[in-house]
C-alpha positions, 0 to 999 in steps of 0.5 A: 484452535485456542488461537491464530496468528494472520500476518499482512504487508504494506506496499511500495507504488511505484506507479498507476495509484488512483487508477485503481479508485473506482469509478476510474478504473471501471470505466477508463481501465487501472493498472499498478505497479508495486511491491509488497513491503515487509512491514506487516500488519498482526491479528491474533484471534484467541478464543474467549473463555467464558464471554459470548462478546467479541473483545477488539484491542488495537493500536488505532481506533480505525483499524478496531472499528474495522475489526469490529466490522469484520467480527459482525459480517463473519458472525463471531463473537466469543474471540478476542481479537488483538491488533498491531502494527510494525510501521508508523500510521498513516506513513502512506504504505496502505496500513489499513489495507494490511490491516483489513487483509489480515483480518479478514484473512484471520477470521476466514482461517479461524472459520475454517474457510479456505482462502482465496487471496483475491476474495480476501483482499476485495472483503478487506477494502468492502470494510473499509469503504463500506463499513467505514466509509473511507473511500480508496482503491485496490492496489493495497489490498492486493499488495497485502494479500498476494506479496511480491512484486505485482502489476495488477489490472484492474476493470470489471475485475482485478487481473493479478500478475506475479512479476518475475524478479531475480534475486539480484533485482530483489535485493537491488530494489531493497537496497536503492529504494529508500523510504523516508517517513516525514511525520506529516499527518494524511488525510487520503480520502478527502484527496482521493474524492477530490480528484475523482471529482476533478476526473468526472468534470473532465479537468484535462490535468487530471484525466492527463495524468491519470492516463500517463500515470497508468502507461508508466506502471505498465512500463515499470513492470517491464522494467523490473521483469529485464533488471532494468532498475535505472529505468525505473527509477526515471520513471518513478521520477516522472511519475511524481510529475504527473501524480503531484499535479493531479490535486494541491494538497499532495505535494508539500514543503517537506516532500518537496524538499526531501525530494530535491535533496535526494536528486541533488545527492544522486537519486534517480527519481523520488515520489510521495506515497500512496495518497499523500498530503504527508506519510512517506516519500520513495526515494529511488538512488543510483547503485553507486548514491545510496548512502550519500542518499540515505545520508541526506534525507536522513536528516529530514525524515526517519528512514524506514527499512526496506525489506520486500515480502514475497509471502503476503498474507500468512496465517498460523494457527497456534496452540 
């Protein structure tokens, strides 16, 4: 090969995030509810000529330093390796997770190695939480590795389940989800280490919270398994109950309003994204709300395109 392509999508949680972190999930039980979104993270690896030194090009420092990790751990260096996203940073879709599966996805296919979603996700968050030090869970990676709706379980291991979805669920999630970019910056990982904290000082909120937050993803799942999508916008709705009270910095001024705008429209439920503090809100419309919806946000926060991928990590290699 004189060179590889590896593609990786983001994530829409529905529901259960920060159930996924250990050592929550070792000790007490995760589970996640979400969908692979077809916004996707792009490696191309192409051999280098005449240089043993990997050569690393990317969009974000964090996502390189990443790759340069990666390059280290597989032993490569005569690749040059380049990087780019199709979605806003720190939108709270789980970016650097795409990012780190299709990395790790690239140089295993550019190895020769067969490859095993479940192993490509667990060394994409090794990266990230080992070599950079970016605490976070697993629901992301998974997303990014296996595409499609999941209900992922997690504990000792990672239970992944495929949720059957019909064609007229599929595209009635693409078209009553609505992702809604705030432009706020996110600081995720100093969240997530101060809820866990919360959670091992038994802050009775938090382990509350937590442990509703798991049953709704479950339930979630069964929803969107029977079509039953109004449900699921209900619960997406109870669920930011839960999630905005697990730390103060999750919720803010504009999520807030984004989100009582879109109730006010006709939406069904709305939520903060991944980790939250800023990044993105899911907006969750009635069939017969979606453009008073879009309409309304819109003029708060850029919308996203909602497209579902079911393919998760793809690799090409090209000549």
């Amino acid at each position: 090969m004189r060179s590889l392509v590896a593609r990786a999508p983001t994530r829409i949680d529905f529901g259960g995030g920060w159930t996924d972190v250990p050592p929550y999930c070792e000790q007490e039980g995760g589970r996640v509810c979400n969908v692979a979104l077809a916004h996707r993270a792009t490696v191309r690896i192409r051999r280098a000529v005449g240089d043993t030194r990997a050569g690393v090009e990317s969009q974000q420092g964090d996502d390189g330093e990443m790759a340069r990790a990666a390059l280290r751990r597989a032993g490569i260096s005569n690749v040059n390796l380049e990087l780019r996203n199709d979605f806003p940073v720190g939108a709270g879709l789980g970016g650097s997770s795409a990012a780190g599966v299709a990395i790790a996805g690239a140089l295993a296919a550019w190895r020769g190695v067969a490859i095993d979603r479940s192993a490509i996700a667990e060394e994409s968050r090794s990266l990230e939480c080992e070599d950079l030090g970016i605490p976070g869970g697993r629901q992301d990676h998974y997303a990014a590795a296996y595409g499609g709706c999941l209900e992922l379980t997690f504990g000792q291991g990672t239970e992944v389940r495929s949720i059957a979805c019909s064609r007229e669920t599929h595209d009635a999630l693409e078209r009553r989800c609505i992702v809604a970019y705030t432009g706020e910056s996110r600081v995720s990982g100093s969240t997530i280490t101060a809820v866990l904290d919360a959670w091992r000082a038994g802050n009775a909120r938090v382990v509350e919270g937590l442990a509703r937050m798991k049953e709704l993803a479950r339930s979630m799942a069964l929803a969107i398994e029977a079509g039953h999508l109004d449900d699921l916008g209900a619960m997406v709705d109870e669920h930011w109950a839960f999630q905005r009270e697990l730390h103060p910095s999750i919720p803010t001024p504009l999520i807030d309003e984004v989100i009582a705008r879109a109730r006010a429209a006709g939406a069904l439920g709305g939520k903060a994204l991944g980790a939250s503090g800023g990044g993105s809100v899911l907006l969750f419309a009635a069939d017969d709300t979606v453009e008073p919806v879009r309409r309304e946000v819109a003029a708060l926060a850029e919308i996203l395109p909602t497209r579902l991928d079911e393919s998760g990590l793809t690799w090409m290699a090209e000549e």
